[in-house]
Wavefront OBJ file of the C-alpha trace (Angstrom):
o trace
v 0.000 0.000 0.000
v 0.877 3.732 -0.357
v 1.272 6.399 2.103
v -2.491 7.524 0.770
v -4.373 4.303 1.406
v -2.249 3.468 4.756
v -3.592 6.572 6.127
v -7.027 5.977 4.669
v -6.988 2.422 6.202
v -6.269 3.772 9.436
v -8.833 6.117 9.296
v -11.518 3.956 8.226
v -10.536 0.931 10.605
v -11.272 3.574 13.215
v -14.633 4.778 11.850
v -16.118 1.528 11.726
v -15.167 1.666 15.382
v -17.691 4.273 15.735
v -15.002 6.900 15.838
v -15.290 10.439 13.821
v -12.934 11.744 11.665
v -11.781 15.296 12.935
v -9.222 17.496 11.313
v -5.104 17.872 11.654
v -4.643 21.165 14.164
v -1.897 23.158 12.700
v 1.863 22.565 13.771
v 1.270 26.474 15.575
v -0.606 25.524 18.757
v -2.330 29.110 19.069
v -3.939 28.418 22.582
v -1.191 26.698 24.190
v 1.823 28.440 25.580
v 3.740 25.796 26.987
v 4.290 24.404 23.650
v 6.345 25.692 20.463
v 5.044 23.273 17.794
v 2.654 20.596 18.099
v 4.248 17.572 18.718
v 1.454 15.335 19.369
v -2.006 13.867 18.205
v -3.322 14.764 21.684
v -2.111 18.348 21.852
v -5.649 19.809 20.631
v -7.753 17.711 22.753
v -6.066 19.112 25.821
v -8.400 21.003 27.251
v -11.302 18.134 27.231
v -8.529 15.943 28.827
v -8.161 18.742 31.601
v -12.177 18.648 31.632
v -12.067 22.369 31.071
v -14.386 21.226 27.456
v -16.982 18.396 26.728
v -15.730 16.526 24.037
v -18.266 17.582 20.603
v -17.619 13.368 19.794
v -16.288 10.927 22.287
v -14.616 9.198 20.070
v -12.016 10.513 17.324
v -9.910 9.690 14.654
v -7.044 11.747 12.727
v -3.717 12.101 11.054
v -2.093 14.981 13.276
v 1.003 16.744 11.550
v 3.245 16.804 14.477
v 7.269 19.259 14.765
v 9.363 17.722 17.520
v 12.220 20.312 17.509
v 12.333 21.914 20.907
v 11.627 21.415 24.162
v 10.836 18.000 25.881
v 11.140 16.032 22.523
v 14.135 16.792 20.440
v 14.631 14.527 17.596
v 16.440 17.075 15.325
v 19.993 15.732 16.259
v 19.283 12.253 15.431
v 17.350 12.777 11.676
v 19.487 12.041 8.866
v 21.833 9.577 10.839
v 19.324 6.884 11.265
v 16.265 5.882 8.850
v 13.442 6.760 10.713
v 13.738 10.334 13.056
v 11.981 13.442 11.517
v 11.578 17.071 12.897
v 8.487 16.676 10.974
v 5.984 13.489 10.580
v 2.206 12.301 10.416
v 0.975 10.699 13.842
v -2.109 8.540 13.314
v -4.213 8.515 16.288
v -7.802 7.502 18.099
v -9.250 8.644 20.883
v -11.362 8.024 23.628
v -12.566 10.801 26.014
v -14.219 9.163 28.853
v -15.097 5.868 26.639
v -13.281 3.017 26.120
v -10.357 2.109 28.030
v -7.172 0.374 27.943
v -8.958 -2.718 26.962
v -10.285 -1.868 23.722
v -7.421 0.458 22.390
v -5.295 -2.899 22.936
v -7.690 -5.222 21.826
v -8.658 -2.912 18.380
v -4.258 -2.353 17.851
v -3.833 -5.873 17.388
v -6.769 -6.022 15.210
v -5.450 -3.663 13.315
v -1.783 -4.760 13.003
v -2.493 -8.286 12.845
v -5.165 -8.940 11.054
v -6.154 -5.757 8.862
v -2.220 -4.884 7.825
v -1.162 -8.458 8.435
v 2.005 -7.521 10.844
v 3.937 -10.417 11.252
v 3.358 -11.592 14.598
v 6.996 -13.220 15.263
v 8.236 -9.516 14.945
v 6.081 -7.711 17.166
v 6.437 -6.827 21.020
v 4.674 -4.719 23.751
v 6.028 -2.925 26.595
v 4.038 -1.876 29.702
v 4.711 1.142 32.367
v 6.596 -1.133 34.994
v 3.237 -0.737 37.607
v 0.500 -0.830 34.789
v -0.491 -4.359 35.970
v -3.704 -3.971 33.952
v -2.399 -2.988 30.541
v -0.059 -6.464 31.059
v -2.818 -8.738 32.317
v -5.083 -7.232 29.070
v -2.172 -7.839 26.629
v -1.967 -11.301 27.760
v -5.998 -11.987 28.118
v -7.319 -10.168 25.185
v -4.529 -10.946 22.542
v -2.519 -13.853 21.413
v 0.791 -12.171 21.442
v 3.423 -14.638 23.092
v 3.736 -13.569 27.228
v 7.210 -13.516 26.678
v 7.032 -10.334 24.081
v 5.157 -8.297 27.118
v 7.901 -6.245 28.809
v 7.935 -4.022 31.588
v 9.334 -0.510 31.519
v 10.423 2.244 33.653
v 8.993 5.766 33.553
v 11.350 6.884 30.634
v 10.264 4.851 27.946
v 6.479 3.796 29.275
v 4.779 6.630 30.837
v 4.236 9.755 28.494
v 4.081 13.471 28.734
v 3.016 15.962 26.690
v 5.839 18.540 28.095
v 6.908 19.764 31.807
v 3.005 20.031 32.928
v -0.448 18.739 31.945
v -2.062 15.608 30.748
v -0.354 12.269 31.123
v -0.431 8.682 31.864
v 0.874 4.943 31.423
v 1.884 4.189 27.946
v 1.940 0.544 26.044
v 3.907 0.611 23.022
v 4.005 -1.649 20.250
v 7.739 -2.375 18.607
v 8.665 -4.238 15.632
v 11.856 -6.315 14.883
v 13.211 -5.006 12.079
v 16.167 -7.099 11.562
v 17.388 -10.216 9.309
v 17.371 -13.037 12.078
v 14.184 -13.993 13.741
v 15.682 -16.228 15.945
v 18.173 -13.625 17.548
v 15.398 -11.672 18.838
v 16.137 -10.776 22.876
v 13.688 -8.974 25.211
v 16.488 -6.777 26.213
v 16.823 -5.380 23.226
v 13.518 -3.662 22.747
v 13.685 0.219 23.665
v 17.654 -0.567 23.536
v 18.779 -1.426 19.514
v 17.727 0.337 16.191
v 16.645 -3.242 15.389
v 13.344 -2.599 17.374
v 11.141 -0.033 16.030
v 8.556 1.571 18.238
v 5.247 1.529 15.497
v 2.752 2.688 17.974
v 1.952 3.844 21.470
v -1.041 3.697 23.233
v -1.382 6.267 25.764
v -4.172 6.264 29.273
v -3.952 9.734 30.192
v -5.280 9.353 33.754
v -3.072 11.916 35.289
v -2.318 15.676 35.297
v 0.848 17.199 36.452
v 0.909 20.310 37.987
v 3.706 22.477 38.079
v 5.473 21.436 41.117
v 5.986 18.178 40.132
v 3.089 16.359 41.325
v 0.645 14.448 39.985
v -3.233 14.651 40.350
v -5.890 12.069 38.952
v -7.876 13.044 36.300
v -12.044 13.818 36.451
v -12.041 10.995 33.599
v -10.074 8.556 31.814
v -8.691 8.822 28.160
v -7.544 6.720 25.419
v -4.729 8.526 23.036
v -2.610 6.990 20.741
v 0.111 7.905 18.276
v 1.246 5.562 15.259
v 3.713 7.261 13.178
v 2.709 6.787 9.677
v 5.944 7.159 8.618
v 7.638 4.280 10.181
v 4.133 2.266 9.544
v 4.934 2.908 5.530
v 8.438 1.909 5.732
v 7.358 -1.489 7.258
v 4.397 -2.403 4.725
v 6.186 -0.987 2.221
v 9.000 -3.867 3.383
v 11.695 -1.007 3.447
v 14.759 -0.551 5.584
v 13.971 3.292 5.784
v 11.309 5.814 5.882
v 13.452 7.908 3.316
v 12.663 5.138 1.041
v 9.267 4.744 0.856
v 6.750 7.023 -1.139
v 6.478 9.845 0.976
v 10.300 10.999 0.474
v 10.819 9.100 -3.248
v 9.210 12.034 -5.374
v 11.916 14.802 -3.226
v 14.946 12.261 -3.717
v 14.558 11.775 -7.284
v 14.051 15.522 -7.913
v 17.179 16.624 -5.370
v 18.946 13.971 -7.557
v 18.480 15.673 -10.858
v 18.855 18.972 -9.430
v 22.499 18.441 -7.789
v 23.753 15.381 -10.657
v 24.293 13.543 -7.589
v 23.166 10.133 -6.064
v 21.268 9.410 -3.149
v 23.269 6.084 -2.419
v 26.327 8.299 -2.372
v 24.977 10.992 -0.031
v 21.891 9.255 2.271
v 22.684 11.300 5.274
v 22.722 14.706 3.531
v 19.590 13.289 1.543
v 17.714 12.417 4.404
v 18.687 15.639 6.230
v 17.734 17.897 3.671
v 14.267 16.278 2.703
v 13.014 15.845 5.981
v 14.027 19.893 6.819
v 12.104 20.731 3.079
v 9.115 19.042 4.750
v 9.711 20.548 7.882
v 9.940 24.053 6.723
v 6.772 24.013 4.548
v 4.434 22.452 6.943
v 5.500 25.553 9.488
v 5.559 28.247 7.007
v 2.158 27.046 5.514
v 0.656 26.900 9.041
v 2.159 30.817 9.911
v 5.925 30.168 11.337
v 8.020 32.213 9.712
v 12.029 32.189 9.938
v 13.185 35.100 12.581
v 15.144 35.675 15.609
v 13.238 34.497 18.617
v 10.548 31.475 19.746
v 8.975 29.460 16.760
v 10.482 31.371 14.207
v 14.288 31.098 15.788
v 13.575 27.385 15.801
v 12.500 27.333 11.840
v 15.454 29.565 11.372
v 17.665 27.056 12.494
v 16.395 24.084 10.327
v 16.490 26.490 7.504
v 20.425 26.785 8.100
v 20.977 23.432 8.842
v 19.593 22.208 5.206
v 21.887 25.164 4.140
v 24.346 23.324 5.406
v 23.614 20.255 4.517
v 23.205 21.256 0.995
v 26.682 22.832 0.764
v 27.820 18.744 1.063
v 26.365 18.054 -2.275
v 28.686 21.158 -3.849
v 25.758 22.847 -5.519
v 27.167 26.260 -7.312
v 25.857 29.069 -5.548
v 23.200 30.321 -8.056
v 22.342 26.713 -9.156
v 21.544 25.856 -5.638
v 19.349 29.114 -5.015
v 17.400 28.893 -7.847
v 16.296 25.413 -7.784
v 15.634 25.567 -4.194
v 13.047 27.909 -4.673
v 11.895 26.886 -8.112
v 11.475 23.229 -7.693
v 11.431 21.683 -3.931
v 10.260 23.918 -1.834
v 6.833 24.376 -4.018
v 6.559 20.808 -4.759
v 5.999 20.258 -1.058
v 3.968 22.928 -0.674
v 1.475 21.450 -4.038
v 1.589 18.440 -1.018
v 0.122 19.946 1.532
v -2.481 22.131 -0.742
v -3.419 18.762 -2.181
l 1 2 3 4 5 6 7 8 9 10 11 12 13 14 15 16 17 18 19 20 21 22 23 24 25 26 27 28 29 30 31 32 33 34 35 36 37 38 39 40 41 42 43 44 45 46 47 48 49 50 51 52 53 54 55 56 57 58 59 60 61 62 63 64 65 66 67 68 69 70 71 72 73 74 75 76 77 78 79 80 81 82 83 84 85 86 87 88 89 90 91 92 93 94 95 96 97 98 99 100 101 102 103 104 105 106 107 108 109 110 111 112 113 114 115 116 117 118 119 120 121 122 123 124 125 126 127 128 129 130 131 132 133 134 135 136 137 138 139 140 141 142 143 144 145 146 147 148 149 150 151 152 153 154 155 156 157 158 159 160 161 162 163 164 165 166 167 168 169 170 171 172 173 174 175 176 177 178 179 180 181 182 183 184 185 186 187 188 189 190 191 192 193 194 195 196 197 198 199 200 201 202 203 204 205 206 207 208 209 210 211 212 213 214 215 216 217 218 219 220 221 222 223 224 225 226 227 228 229 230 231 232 233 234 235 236 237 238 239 240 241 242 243 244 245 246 247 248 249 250 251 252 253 254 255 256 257 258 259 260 261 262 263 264 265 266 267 268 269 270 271 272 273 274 275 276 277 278 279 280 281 282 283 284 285 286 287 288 289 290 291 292 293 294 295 296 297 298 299 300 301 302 303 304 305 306 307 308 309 310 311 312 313 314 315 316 317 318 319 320 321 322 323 324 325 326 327 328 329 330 331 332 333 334 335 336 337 338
């Protein structure tokens, strides 16, 4: 499958789950100051977490366009060195606000991966916040995963937060074993070698914390996950990378005719460069432009680091201007209009 009809599969797995189909916010979160970009599905939905809204649906279903570039979560040191970090990507998601539970967003994941996009199941593993006894005892009643792929985790990898204060909770993620040997597979390993990809992570926000630290139950409990379509292309698409599935293929093969120079000679520049293009446009489209301080300091900083990156494929000056602004950067802007 595409990029197109992965996301539309999501979507529609989701909807015959009774969920509805809401909108993308914008990567500018314009009512939340503790935030520079949006950087999750769950960011908009805040305030009916906090129980400061009723919820217009209780259950939801969307591709959020998410910028981790600041703040809590960083990524932007690790893209282009590894196949599958992004300052910008697309985070499938469905919700529950004061619904379902932990029961059916585990029960309706392994649907989904198993049975809908026929994961294999000799690849997959869960891991559980190390004192979410209920997530583990679900896992093992209401799937047929193998007990030994059910791993507890500490705080740092299984309980998630939005930034320094607000909604949060337990998290059960979903990795996939990426590598050549199925028999070499270790528990240990998961959350610990590139050979383990995390695919999706289902969040119970149950939990607010507060500024000093502490944390305070919340009026109700909530279902949120995240699935980054990205890495879920690069795995049905049976690819090592995300660079090398359909969402990056059209950039690459333009950036290749552009600088006479070959992606298989220059995949860390490549990467770098297509995932700031993508980067950039989302922000600018949404109202972030390039300038000295907050949001736009942040964009500014991308913007030089493609610079840079460029300068490794030894474009001549006016060359490298002119298709830059002729050719990429419009093409992903015809993406998002479209």
């Amino acid at each position: 499958m595409n990029s197109k009809k992965i996301r539309q599969s999501f979507i529609k797995f989701f909807e015959n789950k009774k969920h509805h189909k809401v909108a993308s916010a914008p990567v500018l979160p314009y009512d939340d100051k503790s935030l520079l970009f949006t950087n999750a599905g769950m960011n908009q939905f805040k305030s009916i977490f906090l129980d400061l809204e009723k919820p217009k649906y209780i259950r939801v279903v969307n591709s959020q366009k998410c910028i981790r570039v600041s703040g809590k979560h960083n990524d932007l040191e690790e893209v282009g060195r590894d196949g599958f970090h992004h300052t910008f990507f697309e985070m499938l998601g469905n919700w529950s606000f004061g619904d379902y539970y932990k029961k059916e967003a585990i029960q309706w994941a392994w649907e989904l991966f198993t049975e809908v996009w026929k994961l294999d199941k000799s690849r997959l593993w869960v891991t559980v916040f190390k004192d979410d006894d209920e997530a583990y005892n679900l896992w093992e009643k209401e799937t047929d995963i193998d007990k030994s792929r059910i791993i507890k985790c500490g705080k740092k990898d299984n309980f998630w937060e939005m930034a320094e204060t607000g909604p949060c909770g337990p998290c059960s993620e979903i990795h996939y074993y990426v590598g050549d040997d199925l028999e070499n597979q270790n528990a240990k390993h998961v959350n610990n070698s590139s050979d383990y990809w995390e695919l999706w992570n289902l969040v119970f926000i149950q939990n607010n914390r507060l500024k000093d630290g502490t944390l305070e139950d919340l009026p109700n409990k909530h279902v949120d996950t995240g699935a980054g379509l990205e890495r879920i292309c690069s795995v049905l698409q049976g690819k090592n990378s995300n660079y090398e599935t359909d969402l990056f293929s059209e950039t690459i093969s333009d950036l290749e005719k552009i600088s006479k120079t070959k992606y298989i000679d220059n995949e860390v520049t490549y990467n770098v460069i297509c995932d700031h293009i993508r980067m950039l446009s989302f922000a600018i489209a949404d109202g972030v432009l390039p300038s000295n301080e907050g949001r736009g300091y942040v964009v500014r900083r991308v913007l030089r680091r493609a610079s840079k990156f460029v300068m490794n494929l030894d474009f001549k000056r006016n060359q490298y201007y002119i298709n830059w602004s002729n050719q990429l950067f419009p093409q992903c802007l015809t993406l998002i209009l479209n």
